[in-house]
One Martini backbone bead per residue (centre of mass of N, CA, C, O) as a GRO file, in nm:
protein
  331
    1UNK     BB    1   0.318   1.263  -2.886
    2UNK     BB    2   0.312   0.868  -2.830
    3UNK     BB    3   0.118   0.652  -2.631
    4UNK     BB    4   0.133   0.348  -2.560
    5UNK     BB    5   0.135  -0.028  -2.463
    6UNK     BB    6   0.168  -0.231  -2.204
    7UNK     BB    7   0.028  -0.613  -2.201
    8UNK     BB    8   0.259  -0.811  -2.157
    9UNK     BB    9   0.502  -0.966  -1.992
   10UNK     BB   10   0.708  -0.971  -2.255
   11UNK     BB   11   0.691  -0.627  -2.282
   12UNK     BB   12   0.831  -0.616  -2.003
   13UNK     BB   13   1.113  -0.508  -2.019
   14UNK     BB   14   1.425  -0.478  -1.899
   15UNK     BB   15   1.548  -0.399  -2.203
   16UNK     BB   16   1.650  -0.293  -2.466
   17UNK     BB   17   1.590  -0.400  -2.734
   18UNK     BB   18   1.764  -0.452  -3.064
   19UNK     BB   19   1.534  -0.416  -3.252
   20UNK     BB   20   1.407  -0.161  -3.448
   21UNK     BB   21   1.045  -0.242  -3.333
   22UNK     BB   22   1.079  -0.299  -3.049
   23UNK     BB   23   1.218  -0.034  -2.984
   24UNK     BB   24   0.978   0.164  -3.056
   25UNK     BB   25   0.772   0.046  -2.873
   26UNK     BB   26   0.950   0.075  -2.609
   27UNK     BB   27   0.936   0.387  -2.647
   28UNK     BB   28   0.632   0.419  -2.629
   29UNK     BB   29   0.570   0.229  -2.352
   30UNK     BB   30   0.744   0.245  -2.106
   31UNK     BB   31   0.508   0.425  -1.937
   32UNK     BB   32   0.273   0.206  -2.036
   33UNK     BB   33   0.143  -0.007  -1.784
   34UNK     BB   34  -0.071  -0.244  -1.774
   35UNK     BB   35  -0.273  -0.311  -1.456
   36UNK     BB   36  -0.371  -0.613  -1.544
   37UNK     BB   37  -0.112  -0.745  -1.426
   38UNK     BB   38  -0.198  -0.733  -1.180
   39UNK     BB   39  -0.334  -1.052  -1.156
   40UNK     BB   40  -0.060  -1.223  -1.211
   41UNK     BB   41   0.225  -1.231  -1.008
   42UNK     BB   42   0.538  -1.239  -0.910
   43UNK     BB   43   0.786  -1.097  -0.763
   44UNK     BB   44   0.944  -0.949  -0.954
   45UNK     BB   45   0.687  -0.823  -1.108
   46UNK     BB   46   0.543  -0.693  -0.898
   47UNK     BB   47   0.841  -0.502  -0.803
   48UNK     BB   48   0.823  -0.383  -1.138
   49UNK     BB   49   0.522  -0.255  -1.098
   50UNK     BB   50   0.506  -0.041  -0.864
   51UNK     BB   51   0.595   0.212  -0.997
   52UNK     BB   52   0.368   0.219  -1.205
   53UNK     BB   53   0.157   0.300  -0.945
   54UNK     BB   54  -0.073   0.578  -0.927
   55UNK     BB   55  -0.241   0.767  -0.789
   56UNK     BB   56  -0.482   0.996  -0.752
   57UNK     BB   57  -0.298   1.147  -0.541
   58UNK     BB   58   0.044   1.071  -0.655
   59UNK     BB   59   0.074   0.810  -0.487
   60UNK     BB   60   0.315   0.592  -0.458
   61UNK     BB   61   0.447   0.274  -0.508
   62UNK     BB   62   0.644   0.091  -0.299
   63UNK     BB   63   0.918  -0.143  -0.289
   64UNK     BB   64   1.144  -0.329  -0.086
   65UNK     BB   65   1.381  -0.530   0.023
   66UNK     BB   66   1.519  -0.472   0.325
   67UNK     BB   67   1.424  -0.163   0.422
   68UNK     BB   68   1.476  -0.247   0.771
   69UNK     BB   69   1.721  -0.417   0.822
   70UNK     BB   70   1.806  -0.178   1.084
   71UNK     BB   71   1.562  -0.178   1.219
   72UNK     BB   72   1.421  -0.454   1.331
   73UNK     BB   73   1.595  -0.518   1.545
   74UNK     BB   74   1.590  -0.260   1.739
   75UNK     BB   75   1.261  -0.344   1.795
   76UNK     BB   76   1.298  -0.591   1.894
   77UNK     BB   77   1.458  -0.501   2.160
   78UNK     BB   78   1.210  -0.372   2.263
   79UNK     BB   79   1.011  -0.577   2.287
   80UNK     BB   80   1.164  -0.786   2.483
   81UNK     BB   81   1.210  -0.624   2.727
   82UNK     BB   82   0.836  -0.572   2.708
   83UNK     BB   83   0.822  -0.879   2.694
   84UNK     BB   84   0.712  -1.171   2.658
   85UNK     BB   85   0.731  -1.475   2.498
   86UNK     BB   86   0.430  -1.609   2.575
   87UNK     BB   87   0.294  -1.362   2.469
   88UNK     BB   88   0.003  -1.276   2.324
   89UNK     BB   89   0.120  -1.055   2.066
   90UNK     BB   90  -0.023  -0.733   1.931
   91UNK     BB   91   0.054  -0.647   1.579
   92UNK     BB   92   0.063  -0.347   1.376
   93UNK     BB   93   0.063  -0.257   1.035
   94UNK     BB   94   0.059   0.086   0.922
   95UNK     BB   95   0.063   0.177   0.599
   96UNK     BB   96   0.206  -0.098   0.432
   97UNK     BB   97   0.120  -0.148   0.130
   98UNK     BB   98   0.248  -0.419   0.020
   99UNK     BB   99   0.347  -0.593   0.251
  100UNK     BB  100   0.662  -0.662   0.284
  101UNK     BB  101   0.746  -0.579   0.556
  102UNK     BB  102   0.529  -0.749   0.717
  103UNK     BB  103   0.656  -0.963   0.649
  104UNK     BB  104   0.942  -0.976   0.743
  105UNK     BB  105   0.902  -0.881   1.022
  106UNK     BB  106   0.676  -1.109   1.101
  107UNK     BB  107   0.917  -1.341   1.082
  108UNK     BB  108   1.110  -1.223   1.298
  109UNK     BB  109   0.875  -1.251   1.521
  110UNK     BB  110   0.816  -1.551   1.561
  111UNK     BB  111   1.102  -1.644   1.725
  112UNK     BB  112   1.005  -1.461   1.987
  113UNK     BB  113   0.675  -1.496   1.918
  114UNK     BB  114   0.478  -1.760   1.869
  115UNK     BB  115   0.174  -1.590   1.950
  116UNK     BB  116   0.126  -1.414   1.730
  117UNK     BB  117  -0.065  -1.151   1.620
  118UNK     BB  118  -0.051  -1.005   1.274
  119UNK     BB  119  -0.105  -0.691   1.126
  120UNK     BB  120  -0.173  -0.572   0.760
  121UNK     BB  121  -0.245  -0.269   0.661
  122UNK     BB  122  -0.456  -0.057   0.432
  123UNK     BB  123  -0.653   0.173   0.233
  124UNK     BB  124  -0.504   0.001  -0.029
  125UNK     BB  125  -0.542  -0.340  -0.190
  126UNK     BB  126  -0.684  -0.255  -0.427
  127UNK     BB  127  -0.760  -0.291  -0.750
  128UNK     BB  128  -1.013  -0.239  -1.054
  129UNK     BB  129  -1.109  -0.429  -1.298
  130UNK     BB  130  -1.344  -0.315  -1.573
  131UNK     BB  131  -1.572  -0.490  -1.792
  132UNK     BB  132  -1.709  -0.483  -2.098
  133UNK     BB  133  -1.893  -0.777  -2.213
  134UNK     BB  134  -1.942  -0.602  -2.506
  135UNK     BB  135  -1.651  -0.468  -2.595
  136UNK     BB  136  -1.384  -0.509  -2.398
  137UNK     BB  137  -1.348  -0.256  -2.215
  138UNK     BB  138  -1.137  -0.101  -2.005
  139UNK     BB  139  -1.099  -0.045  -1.648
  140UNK     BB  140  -0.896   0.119  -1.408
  141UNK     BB  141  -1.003   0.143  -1.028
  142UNK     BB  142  -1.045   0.236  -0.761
  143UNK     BB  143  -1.253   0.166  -0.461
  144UNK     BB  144  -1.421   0.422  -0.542
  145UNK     BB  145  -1.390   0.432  -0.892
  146UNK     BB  146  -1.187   0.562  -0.994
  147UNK     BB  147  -1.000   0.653  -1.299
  148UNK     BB  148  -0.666   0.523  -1.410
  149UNK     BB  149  -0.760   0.352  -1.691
  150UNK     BB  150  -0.736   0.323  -2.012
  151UNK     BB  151  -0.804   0.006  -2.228
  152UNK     BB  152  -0.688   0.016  -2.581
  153UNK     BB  153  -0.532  -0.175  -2.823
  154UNK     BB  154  -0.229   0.010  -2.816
  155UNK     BB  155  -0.394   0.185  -2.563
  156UNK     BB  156  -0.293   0.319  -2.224
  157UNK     BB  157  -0.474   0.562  -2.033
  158UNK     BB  158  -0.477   0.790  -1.866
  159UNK     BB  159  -0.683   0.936  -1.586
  160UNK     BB  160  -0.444   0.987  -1.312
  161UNK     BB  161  -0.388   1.188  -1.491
  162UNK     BB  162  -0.429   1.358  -1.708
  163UNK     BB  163  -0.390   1.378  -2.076
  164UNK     BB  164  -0.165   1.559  -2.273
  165UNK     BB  165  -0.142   1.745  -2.529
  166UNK     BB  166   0.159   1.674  -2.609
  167UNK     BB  167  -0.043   1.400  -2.680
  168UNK     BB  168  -0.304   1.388  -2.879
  169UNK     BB  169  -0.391   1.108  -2.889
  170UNK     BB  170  -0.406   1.051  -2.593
  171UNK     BB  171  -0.604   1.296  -2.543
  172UNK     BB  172  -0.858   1.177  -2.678
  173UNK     BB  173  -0.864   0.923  -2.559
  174UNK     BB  174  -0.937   1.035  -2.272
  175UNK     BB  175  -1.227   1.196  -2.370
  176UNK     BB  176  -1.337   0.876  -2.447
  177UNK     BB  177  -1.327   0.782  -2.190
  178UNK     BB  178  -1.490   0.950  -2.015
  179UNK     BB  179  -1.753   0.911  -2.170
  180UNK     BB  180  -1.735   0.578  -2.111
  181UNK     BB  181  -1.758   0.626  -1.786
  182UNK     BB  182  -2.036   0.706  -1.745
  183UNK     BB  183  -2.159   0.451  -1.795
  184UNK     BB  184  -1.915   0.205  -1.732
  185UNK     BB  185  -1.940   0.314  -1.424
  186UNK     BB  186  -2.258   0.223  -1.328
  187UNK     BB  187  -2.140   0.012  -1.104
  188UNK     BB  188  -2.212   0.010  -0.831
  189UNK     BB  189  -2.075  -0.068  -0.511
  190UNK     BB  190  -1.868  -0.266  -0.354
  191UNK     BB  191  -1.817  -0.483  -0.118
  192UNK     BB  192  -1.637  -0.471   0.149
  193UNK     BB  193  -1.611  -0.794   0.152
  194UNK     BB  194  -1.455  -0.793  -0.155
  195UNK     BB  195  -1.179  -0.658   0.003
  196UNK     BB  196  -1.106  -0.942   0.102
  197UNK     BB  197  -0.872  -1.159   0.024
  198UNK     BB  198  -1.054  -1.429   0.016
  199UNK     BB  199  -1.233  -1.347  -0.164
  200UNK     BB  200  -1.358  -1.350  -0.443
  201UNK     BB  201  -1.247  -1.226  -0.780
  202UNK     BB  202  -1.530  -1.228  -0.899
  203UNK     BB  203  -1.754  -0.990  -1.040
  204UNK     BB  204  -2.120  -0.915  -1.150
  205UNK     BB  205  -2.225  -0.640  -1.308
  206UNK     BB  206  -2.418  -0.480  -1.530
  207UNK     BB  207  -2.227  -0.637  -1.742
  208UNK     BB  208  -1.981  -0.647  -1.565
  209UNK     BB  209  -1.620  -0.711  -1.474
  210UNK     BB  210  -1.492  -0.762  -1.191
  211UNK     BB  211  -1.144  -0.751  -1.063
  212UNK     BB  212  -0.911  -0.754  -0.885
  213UNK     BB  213  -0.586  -0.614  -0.814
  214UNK     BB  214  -0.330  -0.672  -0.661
  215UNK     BB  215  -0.110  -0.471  -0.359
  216UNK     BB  216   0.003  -0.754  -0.290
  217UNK     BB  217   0.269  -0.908  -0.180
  218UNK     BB  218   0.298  -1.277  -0.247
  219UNK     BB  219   0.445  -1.357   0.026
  220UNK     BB  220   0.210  -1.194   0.237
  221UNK     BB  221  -0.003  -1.380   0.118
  222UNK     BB  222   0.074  -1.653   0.130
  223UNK     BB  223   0.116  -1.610   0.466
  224UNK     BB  224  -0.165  -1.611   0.524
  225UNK     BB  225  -0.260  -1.888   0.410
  226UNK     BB  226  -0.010  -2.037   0.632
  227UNK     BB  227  -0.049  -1.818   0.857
  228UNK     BB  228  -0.290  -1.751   1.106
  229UNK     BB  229  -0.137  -1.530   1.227
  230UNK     BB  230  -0.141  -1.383   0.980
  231UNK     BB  231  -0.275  -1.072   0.841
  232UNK     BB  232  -0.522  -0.854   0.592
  233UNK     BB  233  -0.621  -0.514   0.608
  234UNK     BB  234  -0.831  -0.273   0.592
  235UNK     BB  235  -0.680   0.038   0.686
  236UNK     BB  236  -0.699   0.366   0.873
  237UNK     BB  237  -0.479   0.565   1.042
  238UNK     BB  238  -0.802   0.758   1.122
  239UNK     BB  239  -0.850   0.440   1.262
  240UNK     BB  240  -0.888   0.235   1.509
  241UNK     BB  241  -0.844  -0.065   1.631
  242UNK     BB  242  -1.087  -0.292   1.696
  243UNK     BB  243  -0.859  -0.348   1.891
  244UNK     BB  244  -0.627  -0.395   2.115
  245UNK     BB  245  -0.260  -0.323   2.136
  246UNK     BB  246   0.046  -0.376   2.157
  247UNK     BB  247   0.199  -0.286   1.843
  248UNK     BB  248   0.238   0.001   1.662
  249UNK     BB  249   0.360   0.061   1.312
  250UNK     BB  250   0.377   0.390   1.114
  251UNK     BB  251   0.543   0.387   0.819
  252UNK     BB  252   0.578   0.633   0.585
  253UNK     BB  253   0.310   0.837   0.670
  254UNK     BB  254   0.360   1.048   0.928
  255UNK     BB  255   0.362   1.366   0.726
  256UNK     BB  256   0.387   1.702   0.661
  257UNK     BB  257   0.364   1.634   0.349
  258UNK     BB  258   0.040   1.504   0.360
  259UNK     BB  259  -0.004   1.630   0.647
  260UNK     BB  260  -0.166   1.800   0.884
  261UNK     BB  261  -0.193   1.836   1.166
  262UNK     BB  262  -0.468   1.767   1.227
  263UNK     BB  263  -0.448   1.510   1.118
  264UNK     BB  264  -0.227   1.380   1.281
  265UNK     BB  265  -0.354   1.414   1.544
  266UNK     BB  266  -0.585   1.185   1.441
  267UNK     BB  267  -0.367   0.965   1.429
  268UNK     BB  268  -0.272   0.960   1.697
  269UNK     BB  269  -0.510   0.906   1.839
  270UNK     BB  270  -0.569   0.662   1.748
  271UNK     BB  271  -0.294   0.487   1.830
  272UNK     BB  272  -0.297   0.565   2.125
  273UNK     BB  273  -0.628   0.406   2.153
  274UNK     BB  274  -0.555   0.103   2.078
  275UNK     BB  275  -0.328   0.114   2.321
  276UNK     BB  276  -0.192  -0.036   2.546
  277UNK     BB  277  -0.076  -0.066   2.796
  278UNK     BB  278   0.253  -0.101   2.743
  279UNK     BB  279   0.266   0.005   2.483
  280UNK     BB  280   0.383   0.022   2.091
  281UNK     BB  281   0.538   0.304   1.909
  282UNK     BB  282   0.623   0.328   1.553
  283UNK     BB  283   0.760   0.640   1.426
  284UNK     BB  284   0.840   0.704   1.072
  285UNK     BB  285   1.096   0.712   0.831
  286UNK     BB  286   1.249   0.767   0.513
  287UNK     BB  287   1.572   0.905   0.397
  288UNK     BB  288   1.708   0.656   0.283
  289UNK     BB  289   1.755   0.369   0.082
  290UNK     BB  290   2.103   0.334  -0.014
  291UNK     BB  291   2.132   0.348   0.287
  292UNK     BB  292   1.924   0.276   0.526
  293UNK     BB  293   1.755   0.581   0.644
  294UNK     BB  294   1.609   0.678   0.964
  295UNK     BB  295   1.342   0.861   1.141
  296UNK     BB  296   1.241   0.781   1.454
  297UNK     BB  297   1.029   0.625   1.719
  298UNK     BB  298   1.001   0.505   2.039
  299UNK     BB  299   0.678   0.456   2.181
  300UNK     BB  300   0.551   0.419   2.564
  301UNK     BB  301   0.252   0.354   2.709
  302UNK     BB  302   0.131   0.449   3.004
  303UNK     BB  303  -0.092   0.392   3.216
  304UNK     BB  304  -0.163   0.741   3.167
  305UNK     BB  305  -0.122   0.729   2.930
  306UNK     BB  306   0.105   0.834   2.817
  307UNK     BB  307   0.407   0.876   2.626
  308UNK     BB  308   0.732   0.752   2.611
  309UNK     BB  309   1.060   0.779   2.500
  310UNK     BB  310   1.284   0.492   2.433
  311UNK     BB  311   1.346   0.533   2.123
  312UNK     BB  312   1.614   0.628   1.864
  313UNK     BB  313   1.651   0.725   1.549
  314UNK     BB  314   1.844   0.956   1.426
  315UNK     BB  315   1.620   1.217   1.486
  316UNK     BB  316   1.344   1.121   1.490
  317UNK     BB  317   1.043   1.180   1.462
  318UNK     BB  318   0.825   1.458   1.296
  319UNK     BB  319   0.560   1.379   1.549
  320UNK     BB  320   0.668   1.345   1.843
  321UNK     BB  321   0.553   1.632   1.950
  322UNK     BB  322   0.240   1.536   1.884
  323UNK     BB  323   0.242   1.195   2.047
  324UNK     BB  324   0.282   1.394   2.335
  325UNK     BB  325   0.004   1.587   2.293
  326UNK     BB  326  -0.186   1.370   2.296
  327UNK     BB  327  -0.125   1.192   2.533
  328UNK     BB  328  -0.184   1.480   2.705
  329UNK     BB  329  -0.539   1.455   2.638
  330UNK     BB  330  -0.590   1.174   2.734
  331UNK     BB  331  -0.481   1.138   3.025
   0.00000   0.00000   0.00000
């Protein structure tokens, strides 16, 4: 079997196109789309290719519009009943993804806590792209350097996982693409300050050019661009805030499909510790997608460090009893 790719906006088909070499071509690559595209596009193009993009740990981004709508409501009364409307509050939204979540949540919020200031985190926010600018070959790499795709026209190589022998052309060029990745890989790490959204978006590197390829959703980064309240952050669910924050949400990350308890609860102890007093985490499941179906937990952190569950929706997070026993270590 063999898998070209996809490289133009123009051949990121819609439906299977009609004549009979369009419709070759789309059977051949329609599961192979250069990760180059994400480097402009709009809301819908970016949201259709979010399903094509798996990290090399497996896990896949996905992106919905209204995934929460019928959560996010549920948490603003919570947050009313528990907060001013005058006060300044910190509100931060861990293992964002895509932040489109924290987009419509952080807009839903502006209206009742006029001085909010919202942070969107992920611990990837961007892929790389590589390119040599002798040979022309391309590599799309996560933040680590590690290598999802080799691009050379009309094959776009998987490299992560490898491409599987079912495929032998495929699979020549993975083997190509390795030996070619030991050399045109030793670009030495980029700074971290150059994966804020903020900073210039190519780097120039012993002949090769680094170009950001955003994994956030544009109209996400348009509100940070207009809206000094939002802002994007790097940052990992198993570190502090910064800051203490009034609110953390932690949605669809701290489950025991991904995490070990141990880990786990090194992830709640981060959360804990983050959170003022009488501050509010929020963390849970989608368990249903279409409609939106949530298993939560709100819970609301006592002056004693304990944290009480204040509301459930569903069966409530199923890492809930780990969250209290957290903060009965820490109290």
């Amino acid at each position: 079997m063999l898998r070209l790719g996809v490289f133009r906006p123009e051949q990121f088909f819609a439906a299977p196109p009609d004549r009979w070499l369009p419709y070759l071509y789309y059977r051949l690559s329609r599961s192979r789309v250069s990760l180059r595209l994400l480097r402009s596009v709009g809301d819908e193009m970016f949201e259709r290719l979010m399903p094509h993009v798996r990290l090399s740990n497996g896990v896949a981004r996905t992106t919905f519009r209204n995934r929460f709508r019928n959560l996010d409501p549920l948490v603003n009364d919570v947050l009313s009943r528990n907060f001013s409307s005058r006060e300044e509050l910190v509100v931060e939204d861990w293992a964002a993804s895509t932040c489109l979540t924290s987009y419509e949540w952080a807009e839903s919020l502006f209206a009742l806590f006029p001085r909010l200031r919202f942070t969107a985190s992920d611990g990837m926010l961007y892929l790389i792209e590589v390119e040599d600018a002798v040979s022309g070959e391309v590599f799309v790499t996560e933040q680590d350097g590690r290598p999802l795709q080799y691009i050379r026209p009309p094959f776009a190589i998987c490299m992560a996982p490898p491409e599987s022998w079912t495929a032998p052309l495929n699979r020549v060029g993975y083997q190509w693409a390795k030996r070619r990745w030991r050399k045109v890989g030793e670009i030495g790490r980029a700074p971290d300050a150059w994966f804020d959204w903020r900073c210039e978006e190519m780097l120039e590197r012993n002949g090769r050019l680094l170009r950001k390829l955003p994994l956030i959703h544009p109209r996400a980064l348009e509100l940070a661009r207009r809206d000094e309240r939002f802002s994007i952050r790097r940052h990992s669910v198993f570190e502090r805030a910064p800051a203490p924050c009034h609110v953390i949400r932690s949605m669809n990350i701290l489950n025991r499909s991904y995490f070990s308890e141990h880990q786990l609860f090194d992830a709640a102890r981060s959360v804990a510790e983050s959170l003022h007093a009488g501050g509010i985490w929020i963390v849970g499941r989608t368990t249903c997608e279409d409609p939106p179906v949530h298993d939560v937990s709100v819970l609301r952190k006592l002056d004693s460090g304990l944290l009480q569950v204040v509301e459930r929706t569903g069966a409530g997070s199923e890492i809930e009893s780990i969250a209290l026993d957290v903060a009965a270590v820490l109290a």
